[in-house]
C-alpha positions in Angstrom: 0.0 0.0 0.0 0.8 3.2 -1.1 -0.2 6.8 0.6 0.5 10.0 -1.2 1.5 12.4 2.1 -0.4 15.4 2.8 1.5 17.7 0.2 3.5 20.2 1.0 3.4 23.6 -0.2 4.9 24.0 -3.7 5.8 27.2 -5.7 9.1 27.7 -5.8 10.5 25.0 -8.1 10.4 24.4 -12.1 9.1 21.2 -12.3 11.1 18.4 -11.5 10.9 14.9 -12.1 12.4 14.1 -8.8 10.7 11.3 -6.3 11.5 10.0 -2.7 9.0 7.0 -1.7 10.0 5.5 2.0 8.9 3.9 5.0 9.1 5.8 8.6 7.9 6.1 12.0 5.4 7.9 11.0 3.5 4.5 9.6 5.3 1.6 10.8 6.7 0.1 13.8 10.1 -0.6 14.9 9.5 -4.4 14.2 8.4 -3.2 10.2 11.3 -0.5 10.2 13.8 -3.5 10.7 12.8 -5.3 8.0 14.3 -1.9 5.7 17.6 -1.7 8.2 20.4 -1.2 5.2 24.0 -1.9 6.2 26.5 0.5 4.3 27.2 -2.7 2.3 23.8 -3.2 1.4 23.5 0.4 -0.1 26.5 0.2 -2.0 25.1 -3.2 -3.6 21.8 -1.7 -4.1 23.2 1.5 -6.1 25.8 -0.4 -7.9 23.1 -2.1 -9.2 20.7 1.2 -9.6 24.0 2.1 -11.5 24.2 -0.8 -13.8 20.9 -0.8 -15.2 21.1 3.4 -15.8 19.0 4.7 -13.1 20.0 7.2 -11.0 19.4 6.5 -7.1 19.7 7.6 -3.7 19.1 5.2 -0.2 18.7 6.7 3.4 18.7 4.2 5.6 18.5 5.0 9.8 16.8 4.1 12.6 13.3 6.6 11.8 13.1 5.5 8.1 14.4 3.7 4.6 13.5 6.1 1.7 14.7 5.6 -1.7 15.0 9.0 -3.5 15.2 9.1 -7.6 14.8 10.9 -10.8 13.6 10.3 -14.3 11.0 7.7 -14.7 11.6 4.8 -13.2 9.2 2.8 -11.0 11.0 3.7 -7.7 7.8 1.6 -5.9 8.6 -1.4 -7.8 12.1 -1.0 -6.4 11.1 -0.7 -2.7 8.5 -3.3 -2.9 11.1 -5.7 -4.2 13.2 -4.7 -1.5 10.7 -5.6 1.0 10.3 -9.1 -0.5 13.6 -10.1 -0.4 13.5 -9.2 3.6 10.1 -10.6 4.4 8.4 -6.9 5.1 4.4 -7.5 5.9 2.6 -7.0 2.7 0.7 -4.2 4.7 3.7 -2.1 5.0 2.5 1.5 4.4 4.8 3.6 1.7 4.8 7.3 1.7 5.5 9.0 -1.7 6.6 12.5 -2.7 6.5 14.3 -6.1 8.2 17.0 -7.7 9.0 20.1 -5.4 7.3 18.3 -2.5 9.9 15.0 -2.6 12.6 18.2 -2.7 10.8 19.7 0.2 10.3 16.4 1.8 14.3 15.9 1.7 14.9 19.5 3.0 12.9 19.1 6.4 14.3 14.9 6.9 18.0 16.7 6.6 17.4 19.6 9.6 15.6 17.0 11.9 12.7 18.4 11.3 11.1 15.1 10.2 12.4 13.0 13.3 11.2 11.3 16.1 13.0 13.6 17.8 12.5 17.1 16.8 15.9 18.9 15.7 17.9 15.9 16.4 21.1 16.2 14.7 22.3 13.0 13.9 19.8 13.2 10.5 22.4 15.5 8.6 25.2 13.4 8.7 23.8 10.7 7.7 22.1 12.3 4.7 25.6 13.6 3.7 26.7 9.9 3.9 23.6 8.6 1.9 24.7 11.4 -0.3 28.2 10.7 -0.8 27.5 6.4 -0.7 25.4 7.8 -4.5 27.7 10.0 -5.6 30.3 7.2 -5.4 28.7 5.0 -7.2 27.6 7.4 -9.8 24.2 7.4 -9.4 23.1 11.2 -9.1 22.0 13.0 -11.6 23.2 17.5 -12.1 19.5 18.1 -10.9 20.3 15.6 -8.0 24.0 17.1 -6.9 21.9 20.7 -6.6 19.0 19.1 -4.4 21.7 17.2 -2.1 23.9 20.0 -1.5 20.9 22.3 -0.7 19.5 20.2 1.5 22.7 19.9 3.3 23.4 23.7 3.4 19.3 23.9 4.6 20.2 21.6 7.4 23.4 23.6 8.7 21.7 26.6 8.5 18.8 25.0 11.0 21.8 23.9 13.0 23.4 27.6 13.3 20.6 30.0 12.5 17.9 28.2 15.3 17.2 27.5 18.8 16.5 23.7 17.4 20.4 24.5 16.6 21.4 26.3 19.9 19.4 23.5 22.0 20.5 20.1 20.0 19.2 17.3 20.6 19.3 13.7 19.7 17.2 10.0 19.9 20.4 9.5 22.1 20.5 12.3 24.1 16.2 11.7 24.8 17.1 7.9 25.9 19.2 9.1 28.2 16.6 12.3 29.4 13.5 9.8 29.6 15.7 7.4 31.6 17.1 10.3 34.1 13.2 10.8 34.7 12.6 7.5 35.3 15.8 7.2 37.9 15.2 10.6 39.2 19.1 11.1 38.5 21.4 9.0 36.7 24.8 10.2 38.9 26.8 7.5 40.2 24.2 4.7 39.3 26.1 2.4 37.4 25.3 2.1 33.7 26.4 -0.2 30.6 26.7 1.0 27.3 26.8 -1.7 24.1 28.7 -0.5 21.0 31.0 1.6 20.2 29.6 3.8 16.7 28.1 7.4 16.5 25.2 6.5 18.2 27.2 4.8 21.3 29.3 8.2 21.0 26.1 10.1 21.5 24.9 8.2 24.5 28.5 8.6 26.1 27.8 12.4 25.5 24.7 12.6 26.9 25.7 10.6 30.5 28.7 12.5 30.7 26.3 15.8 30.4 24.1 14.3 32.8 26.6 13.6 35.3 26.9 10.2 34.9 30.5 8.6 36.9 29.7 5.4 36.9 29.7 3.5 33.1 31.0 0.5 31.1 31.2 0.8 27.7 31.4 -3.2 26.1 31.9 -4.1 22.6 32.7 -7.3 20.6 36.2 -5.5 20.2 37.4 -3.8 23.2 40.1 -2.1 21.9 37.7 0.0 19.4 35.5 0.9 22.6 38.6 1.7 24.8 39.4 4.9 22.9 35.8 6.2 22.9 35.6 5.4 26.9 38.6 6.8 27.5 37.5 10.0 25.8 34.1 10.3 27.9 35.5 8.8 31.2 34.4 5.5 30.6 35.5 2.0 31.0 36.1 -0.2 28.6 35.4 -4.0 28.2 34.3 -7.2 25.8 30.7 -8.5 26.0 31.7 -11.4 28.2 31.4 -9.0 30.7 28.0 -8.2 30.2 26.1 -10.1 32.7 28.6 -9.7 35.4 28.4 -5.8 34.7 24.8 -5.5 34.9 24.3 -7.3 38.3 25.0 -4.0 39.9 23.6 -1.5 37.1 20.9 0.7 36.5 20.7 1.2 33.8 21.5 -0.9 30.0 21.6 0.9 26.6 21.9 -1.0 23.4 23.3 0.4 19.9 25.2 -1.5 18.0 25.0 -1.8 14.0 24.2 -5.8 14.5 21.7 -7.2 12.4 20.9 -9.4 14.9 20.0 -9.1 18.6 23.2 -8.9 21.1 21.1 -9.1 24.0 18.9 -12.2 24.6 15.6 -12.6 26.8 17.3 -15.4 28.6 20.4 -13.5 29.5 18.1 -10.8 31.4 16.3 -13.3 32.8 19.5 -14.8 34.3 20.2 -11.5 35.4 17.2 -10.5 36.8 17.2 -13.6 39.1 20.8 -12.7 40.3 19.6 -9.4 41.1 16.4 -9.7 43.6 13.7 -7.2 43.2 16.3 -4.4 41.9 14.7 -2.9 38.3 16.4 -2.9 35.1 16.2 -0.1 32.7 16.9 -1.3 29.4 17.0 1.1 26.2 17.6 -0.5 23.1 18.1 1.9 20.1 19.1 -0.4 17.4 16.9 -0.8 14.0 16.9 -3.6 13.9 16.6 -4.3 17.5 19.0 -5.2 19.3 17.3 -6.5 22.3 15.2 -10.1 22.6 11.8 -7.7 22.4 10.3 -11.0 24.6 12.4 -9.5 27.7 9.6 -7.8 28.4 7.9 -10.6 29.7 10.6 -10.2 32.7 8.7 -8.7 35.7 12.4 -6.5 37.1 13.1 -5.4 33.4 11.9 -2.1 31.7 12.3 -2.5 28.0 12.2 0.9 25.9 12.5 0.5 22.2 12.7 3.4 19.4 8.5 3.8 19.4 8.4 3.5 23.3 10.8 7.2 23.2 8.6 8.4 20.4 5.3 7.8 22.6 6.8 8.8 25.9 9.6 11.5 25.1 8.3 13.6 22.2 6.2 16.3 22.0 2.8 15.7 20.9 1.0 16.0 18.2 -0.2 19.6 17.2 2.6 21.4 19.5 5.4 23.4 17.4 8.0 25.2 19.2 8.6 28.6 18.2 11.6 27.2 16.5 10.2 25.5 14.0 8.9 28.3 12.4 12.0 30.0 12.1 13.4 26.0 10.6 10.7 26.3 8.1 11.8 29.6 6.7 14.9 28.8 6.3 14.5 25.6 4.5 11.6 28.0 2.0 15.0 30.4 1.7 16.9 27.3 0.5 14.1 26.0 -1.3 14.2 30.0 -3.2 18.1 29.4 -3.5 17.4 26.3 -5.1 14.6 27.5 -7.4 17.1 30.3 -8.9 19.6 27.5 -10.0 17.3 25.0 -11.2 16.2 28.1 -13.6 19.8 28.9 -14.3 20.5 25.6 -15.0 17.2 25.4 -17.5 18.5 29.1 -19.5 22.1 28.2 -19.9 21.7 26.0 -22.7 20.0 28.8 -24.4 22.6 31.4 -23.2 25.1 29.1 -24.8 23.7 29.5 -28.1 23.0 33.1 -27.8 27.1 33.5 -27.8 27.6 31.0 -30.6 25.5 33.1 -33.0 27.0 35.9 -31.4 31.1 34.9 -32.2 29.4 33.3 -35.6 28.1 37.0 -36.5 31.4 38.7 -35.7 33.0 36.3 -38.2 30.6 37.0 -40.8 30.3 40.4 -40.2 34.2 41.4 -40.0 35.0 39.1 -43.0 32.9 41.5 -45.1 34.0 44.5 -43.7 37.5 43.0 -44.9 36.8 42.1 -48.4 35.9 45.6 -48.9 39.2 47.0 -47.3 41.7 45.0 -49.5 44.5 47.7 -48.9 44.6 47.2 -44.9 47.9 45.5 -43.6 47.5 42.4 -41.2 47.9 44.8 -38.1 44.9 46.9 -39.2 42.6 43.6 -40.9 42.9 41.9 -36.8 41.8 45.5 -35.4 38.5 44.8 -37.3 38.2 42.0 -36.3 38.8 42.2 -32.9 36.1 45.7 -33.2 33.7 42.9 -34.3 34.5 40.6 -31.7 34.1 43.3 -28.8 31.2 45.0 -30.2 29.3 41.7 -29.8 30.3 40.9 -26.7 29.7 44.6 -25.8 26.0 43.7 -26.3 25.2 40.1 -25.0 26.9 40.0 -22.0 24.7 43.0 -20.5 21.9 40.6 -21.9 23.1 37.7 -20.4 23.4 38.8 -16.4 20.4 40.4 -16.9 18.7 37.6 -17.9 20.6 35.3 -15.1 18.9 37.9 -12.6 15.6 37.9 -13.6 15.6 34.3 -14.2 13.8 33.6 -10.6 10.9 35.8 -10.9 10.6 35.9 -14.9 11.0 32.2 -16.0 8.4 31.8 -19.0 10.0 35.0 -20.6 13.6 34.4 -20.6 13.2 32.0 -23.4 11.0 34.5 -25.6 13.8 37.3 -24.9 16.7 34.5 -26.0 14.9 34.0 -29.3 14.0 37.6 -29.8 17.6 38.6 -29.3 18.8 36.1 -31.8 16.3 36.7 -34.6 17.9 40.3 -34.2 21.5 39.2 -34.1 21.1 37.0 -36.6 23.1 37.4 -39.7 21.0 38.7 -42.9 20.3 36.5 -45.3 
């Protein structure tokens, strides 16, 4: 099934025949959004084969959503339902499309976090740069799709430095680690175990450390990449082995790894919870796909929180828009303007192009028959008419051409008339 979003509002692009068709947490649940998790391996096949078969292509892949973004005509459903065979997605999976201006728009508001679970987080823009440059690399973006990309990216860091969503960031690791400080009442010296060791683990040491946390292990498969990144936020360092032993006197257990798989089993909590007594377990597992046995939750000492348990619990609700976000919006519609003038550009170079040919053709013409009537002039003198040819054109498009290049935004549907005006009158007699 297919939904055409609520569209946005549209009026500042030329039409484009640019598409973005996705799933999200705005109509599926974690256990659906697993089923799209894409491994940076997984992209890279995927657009080596969009690549081979002359389609251009971009995948996001993260934790909120899998969207496949496109131009030209291609069936970029067909490509996302196949997708979701291969990896055994319920046939009832929802899709959300985007058209045109409002796939562009769409793109703009994912990349300043404006489209997240959590509002403003700032994890979003990297990763778009990273979906951008994973296409790029394998040559699957189009001109059109280089200018979209990098204005999405520049709308993004503007949101970042221009907004309070910028001043105040925020991210789905940062709200684990709020929610669970409101469960505890403080986090302090409670002790705390950390699993992985990527951006998102990063972002949880962060957010402890900013808490006032003094009391965490960070584990990972390979200690020695987790030893650098504890050592950086105060933290130890350790394998998983340890896990078990670790959490008989913690608090508090959150999970984000890059595993396909889950790394933490309902029996080993269980195991743990007897060894413990009555003492509660907060668990937070941010992994897509999860990284936690979901059936731990049938254990009576441990609190499970998964990526829609923060959404339903942490987020604002429905209807409430900071202040902030109004100022985001504007500047994503001044990007979406910026956008718009070189999209135009883009669409009245071509014809600029030509305007010059005929112009240097004309000069030839026109000098060379100034010359055959001036058979007496010595070489010096015949390259002073020509080069009085030559300059006199110029003279007169290139005042033509910026001013066309200017009003290009506001006056689209009559550059093209004023091209072919000009060059009816430039052209030579015949």
């Amino acid at each position: 099934m297919t939904a055409s979003a609520a569209p946005y509002p549209c009026s500042m692009l030329p039409d484009l025949s640019f598409h973005v068709i996705g799933v999200s947490h705005h109509t599926a649940r974690v256990e659906e959004r697993e089923r799209f998790a894409l491994s940076h391996g997984d992209i890279v096949t995927l657009l080596r084969e969009q690549h081979q078969a002359g389609r251009s292509a971009l995948l996001l892949s993260t934790c909120n959503r899998c969207e496949y973004y496109w131009s030209g005509s291609e069936d970029g459903e067909a490509f996302l339902r196949r997708l979701a065979q291969t990896r055994g997605a319920a046939s009832r999976t929802v899709f959300t499309r985007h058209d045109g201006e409002a796939a562009v728009r769409h793109l703009f508001v994912v990349a300043a976090g404006l489209d997240s679970q959590v509002l403003g987080e700032t994890e979003i823009l990297g990763q778009v740069r990273r979906a951008y440059d994973a296409a790029r690399a394998a040559g699957t973006t189009t001109r059109d799709m280089d200018l979209i990309l990098s204005g999405a990216l520049a709308a993004g860091r503007r949101v970042r430095r221009e907004t309070m969503l910028g001043r105040h960031p925020t991210s789905v690791s940062s709200a684990a680690v709020d929610l669970i400080a409101e469960r505890l009442g403080t986090i302090g010296p409670r002790g705390v175990v950390v699993l992985g060791a990527g951006e998102a683990a990063e972002g949880i040491l962060r957010a402890l450390s900013q808490r006032g946390a003094t009391n965490v292990a960070l584990l990972n498969r390979h200690p020695e990449r987790a030893r650098v990144l504890a050592e950086a936020w105060g933290a130890t360092a350790g394998d998983l082995d340890q896990l078990e032993q670790r959490l008989e006197g913690a608090d508090l257990l959150v999970v984000a790894t890059a595993s396909a798989h889950p790394v933490v089993s309902s029996a080993e909590l269980a195991h743990v919870a007897a060894r413990r007594g009555n003492r509660e377990l907060f668990v937070v597992d941010l992994g897509v796909p999860r990284n936690v046995d979901p059936a731990a939750r049938a254990t009576a000492t441990v609190q499970l929180f998964d990526l829609d348990d923060l959404q339903r619990l942490y987020c604002p609700a429905v209807g409430t828009a900071p202040p902030a976000l109004a100022d985001a919006e504007r500047v994503i519609d001044d990007e979406l303007a910026r956008l718009g003038l070189s999209l135009r550009g883009r669409v009245v170079a071509p014809k600029l192009a030509e305007l010059h040919r005929m112009g240097v053709q004309m000069a030839e013409q026109e000098s060379a028959w100034a010359l055959a009537q001036l058979e007496s002039l010595s070489d010096g003198q015949r390259e002073i008419v020509r080069q009085m040819a030559d300059r006199l054109v110029r003279r007169v498009l290139y005042p033509v051409s910026r001013s066309l290049r200017s009003e290009v935004g506001s006056q689209e549907s009559g550059v093209e008339s004023a091209v072919q005006d000009l060059g009816a009158a430039l052209a030579p007699d015949s």
